[in-house]
C-alpha distance (Angstrom), angle and dihedral (degrees) to the residues before:
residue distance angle dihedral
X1 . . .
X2 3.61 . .
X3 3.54 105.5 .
X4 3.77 87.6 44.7
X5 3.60 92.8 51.6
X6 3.89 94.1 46.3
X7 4.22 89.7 48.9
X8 3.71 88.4 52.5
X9 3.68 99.7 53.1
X10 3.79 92.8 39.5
X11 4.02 87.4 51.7
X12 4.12 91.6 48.6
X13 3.84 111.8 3.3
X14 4.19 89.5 166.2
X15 4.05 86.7 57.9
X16 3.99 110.0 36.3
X17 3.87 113.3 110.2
X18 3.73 107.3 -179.1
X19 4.15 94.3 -147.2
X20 3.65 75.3 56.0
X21 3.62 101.6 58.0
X22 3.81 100.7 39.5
X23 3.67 89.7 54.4
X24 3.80 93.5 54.9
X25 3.46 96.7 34.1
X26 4.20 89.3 49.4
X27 3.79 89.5 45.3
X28 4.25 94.2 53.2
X29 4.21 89.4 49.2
X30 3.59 99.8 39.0
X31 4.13 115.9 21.7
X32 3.84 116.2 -163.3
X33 3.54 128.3 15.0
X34 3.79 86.3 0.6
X35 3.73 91.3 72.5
X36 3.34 99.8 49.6
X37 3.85 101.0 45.2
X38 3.91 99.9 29.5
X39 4.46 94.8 69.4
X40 3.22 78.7 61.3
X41 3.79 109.9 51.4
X42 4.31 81.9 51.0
X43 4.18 90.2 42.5
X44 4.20 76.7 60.4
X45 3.42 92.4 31.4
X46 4.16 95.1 66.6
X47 3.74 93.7 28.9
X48 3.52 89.8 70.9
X49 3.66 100.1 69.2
X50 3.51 110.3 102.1
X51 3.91 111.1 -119.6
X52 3.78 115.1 -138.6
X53 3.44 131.8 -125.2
X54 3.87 97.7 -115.5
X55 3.98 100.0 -149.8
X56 3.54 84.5 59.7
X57 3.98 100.9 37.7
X58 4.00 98.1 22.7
X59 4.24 115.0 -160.8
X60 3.47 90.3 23.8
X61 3.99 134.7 101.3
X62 3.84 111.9 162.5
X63 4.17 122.1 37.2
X64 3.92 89.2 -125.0
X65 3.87 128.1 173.8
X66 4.08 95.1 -85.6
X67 3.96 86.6 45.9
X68 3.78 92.1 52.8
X69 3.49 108.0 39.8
X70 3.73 84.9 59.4
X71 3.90 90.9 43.9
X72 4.07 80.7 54.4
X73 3.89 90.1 51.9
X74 3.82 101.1 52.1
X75 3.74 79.4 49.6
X76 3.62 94.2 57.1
X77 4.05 86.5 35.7
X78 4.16 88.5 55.3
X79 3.63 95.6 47.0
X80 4.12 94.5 48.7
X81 4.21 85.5 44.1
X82 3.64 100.8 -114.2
X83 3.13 117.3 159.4
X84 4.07 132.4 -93.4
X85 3.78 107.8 -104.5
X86 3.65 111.3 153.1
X87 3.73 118.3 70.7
X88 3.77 89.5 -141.1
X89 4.14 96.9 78.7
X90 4.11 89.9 36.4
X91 3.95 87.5 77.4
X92 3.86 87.4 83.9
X93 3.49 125.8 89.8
X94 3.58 90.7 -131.5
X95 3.92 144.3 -10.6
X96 4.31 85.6 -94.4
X97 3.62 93.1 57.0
X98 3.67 90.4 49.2
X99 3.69 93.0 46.6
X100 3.98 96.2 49.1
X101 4.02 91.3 43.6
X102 3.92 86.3 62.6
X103 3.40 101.9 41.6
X104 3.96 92.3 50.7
X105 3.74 89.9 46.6
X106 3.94 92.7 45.2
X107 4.25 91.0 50.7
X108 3.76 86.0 48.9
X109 3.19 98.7 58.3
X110 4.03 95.5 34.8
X111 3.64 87.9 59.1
X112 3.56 100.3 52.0
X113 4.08 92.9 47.1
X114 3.87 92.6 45.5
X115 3.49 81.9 59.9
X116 3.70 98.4 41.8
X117 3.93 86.5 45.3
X118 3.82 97.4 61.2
X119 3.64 90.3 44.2
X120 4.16 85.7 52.3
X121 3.72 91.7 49.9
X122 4.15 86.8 47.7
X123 4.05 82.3 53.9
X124 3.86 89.8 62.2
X125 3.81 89.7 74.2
X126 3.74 98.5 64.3
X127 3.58 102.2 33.1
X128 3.99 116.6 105.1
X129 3.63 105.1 -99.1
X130 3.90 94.5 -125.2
X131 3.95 81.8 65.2
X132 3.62 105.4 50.7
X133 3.62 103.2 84.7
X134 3.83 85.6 50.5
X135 3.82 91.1 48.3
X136 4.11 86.9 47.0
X137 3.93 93.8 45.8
X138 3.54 96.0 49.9
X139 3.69 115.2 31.4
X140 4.07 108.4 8.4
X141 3.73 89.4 49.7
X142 4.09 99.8 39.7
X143 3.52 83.3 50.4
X144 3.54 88.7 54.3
X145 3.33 98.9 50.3
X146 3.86 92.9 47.3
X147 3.95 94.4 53.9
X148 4.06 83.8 48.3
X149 3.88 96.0 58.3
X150 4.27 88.1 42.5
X151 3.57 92.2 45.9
X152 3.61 84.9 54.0
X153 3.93 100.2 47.5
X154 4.11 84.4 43.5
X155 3.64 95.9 61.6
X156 3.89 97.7 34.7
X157 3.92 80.5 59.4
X158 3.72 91.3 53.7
X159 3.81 89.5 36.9
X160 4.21 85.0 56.8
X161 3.72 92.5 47.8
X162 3.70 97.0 47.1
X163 4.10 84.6 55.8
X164 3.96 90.0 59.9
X165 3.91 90.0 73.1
X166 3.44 132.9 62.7
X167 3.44 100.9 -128.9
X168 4.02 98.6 38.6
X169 3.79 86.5 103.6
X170 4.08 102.2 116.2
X171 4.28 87.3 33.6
X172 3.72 91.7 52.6
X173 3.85 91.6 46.3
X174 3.96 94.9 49.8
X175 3.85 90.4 46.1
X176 3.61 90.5 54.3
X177 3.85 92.0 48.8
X178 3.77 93.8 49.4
X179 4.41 81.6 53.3
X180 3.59 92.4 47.0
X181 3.95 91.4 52.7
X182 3.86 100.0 36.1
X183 4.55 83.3 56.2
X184 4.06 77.2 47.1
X185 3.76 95.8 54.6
X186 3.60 96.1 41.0
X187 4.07 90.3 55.5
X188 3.89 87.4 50.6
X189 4.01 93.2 47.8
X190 3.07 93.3 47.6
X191 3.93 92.0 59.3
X192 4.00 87.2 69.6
X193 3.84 90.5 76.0
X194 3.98 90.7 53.0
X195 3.15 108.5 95.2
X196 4.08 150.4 105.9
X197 4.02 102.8 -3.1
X198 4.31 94.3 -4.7
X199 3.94 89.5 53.4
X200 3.58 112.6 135.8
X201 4.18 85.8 16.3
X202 3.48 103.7 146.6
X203 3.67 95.1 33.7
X204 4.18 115.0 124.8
X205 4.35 86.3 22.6
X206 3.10 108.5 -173.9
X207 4.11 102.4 163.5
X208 3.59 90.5 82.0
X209 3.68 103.3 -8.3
X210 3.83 101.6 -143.7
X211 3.43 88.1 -169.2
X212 3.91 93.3 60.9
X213 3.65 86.3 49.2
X214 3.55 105.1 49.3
X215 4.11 81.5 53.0
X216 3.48 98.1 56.3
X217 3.99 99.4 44.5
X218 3.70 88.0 48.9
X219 3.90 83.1 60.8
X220 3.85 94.0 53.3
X221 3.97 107.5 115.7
X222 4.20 127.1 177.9
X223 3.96 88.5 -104.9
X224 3.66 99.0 41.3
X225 3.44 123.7 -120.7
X226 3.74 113.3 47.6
């Protein structure tokens, strides 16, 4: 959908109307009911990224995957003591506001895809079988993926708030297990959309390098740095 989208608007900037496009584009990979229910499993689909507040976050608009994975490694950063480097995360009053602000914006969103992701699942019913696997690869599956890295961020925040108090020991340890397994989940669902000509597609990732991140929350400990 992307590249289509983006050839479209280069060809005829003046005339593009997204609501437009996803319609037509729905209606030539899915036919029938899949048209008219599918614009508005993606209409769902983008309003659930959480949009920033820019004098906090500035250059940004939507919390997307690039934007939270490195939310998820100042996280990490905080928790071991490293130091604040990027001017981005100093905007806070302190590390707690930081923390909360991120785990509110990571349950908003969560809520409104779990929702949208039963609803996609429902969708799998009336779609033409030859489209299913297409459907799965590129919406079940991204969603997937996106409610794996917010899952993670979520708990790390919880994780990092648990660590402010003395005796948020056993919380901060079960938040960090529920991160470890929701980067865990993600890597397995995304192994559904590997296959036939994509197989092996998201191995060597280096975008957000799940792999890399799954590493360094395993080596999250109460007092920091193990």
């Amino acid at each position: 959908m992307g590249i289509d989208m983006l050839s479209k608007i280069t060809w005829n900037v003046d005339n593009f109307k997204t609501d437009d496009f996803i319609r037509q584009w729905c209606a030539k990979q899915f036919g029938g009911q899949g048209a008219e229910h599918i614009p508005q499993l993606y209409e769902a689909f983008f309003d659930g990224f959480y949009e920033l507040e820019n004098k906090l976050i500035p250059y940004q608009v939507l919390a997307v995957d690039g934007l939270v994975k490195m939310v998820g490694l100042r996280l990490i950063g905080i928790m071991k003591g490293e130091p604040v480097l990027d001017h981005r995360y100093t905007r806070f009053d302190s590390d707690i506001d930081f923390f909360n602000y991120y785990k509110n914006a990571t349950q908003h969103s969560l809520i409104k895809w779990g929702r949208l992701y039963s609803n996609a699942l429902n969708s799998l019913t009336f779609i033409d079988s030859r489209r299913k696997q297409f459907f799965t690869d590129n919406f079940i599956v991204q969603l997937e993926i996106l409610m794996g890295l917010y899952n993670w961020v979520y708990y790390l925040c919880i994780a990092a708030l648990a660590m402010q108090k003395q005796n948020g020991k056993e919380k901060f340890k079960a938040a960090v297990k529920k991160s470890v397994y929701s980067l865990e989940q993600l890597i397995e669902n995304r192994k559904k959309a590997e296959h036939g000509k994509w197989r092996n597609w998201y191995k060597g990732d280096t975008k957000i390098n799940v792999n890399q991140l799954l590493n360094k929350t395993k080596g999250l400990s109460f007092n920091g740095l193990r």
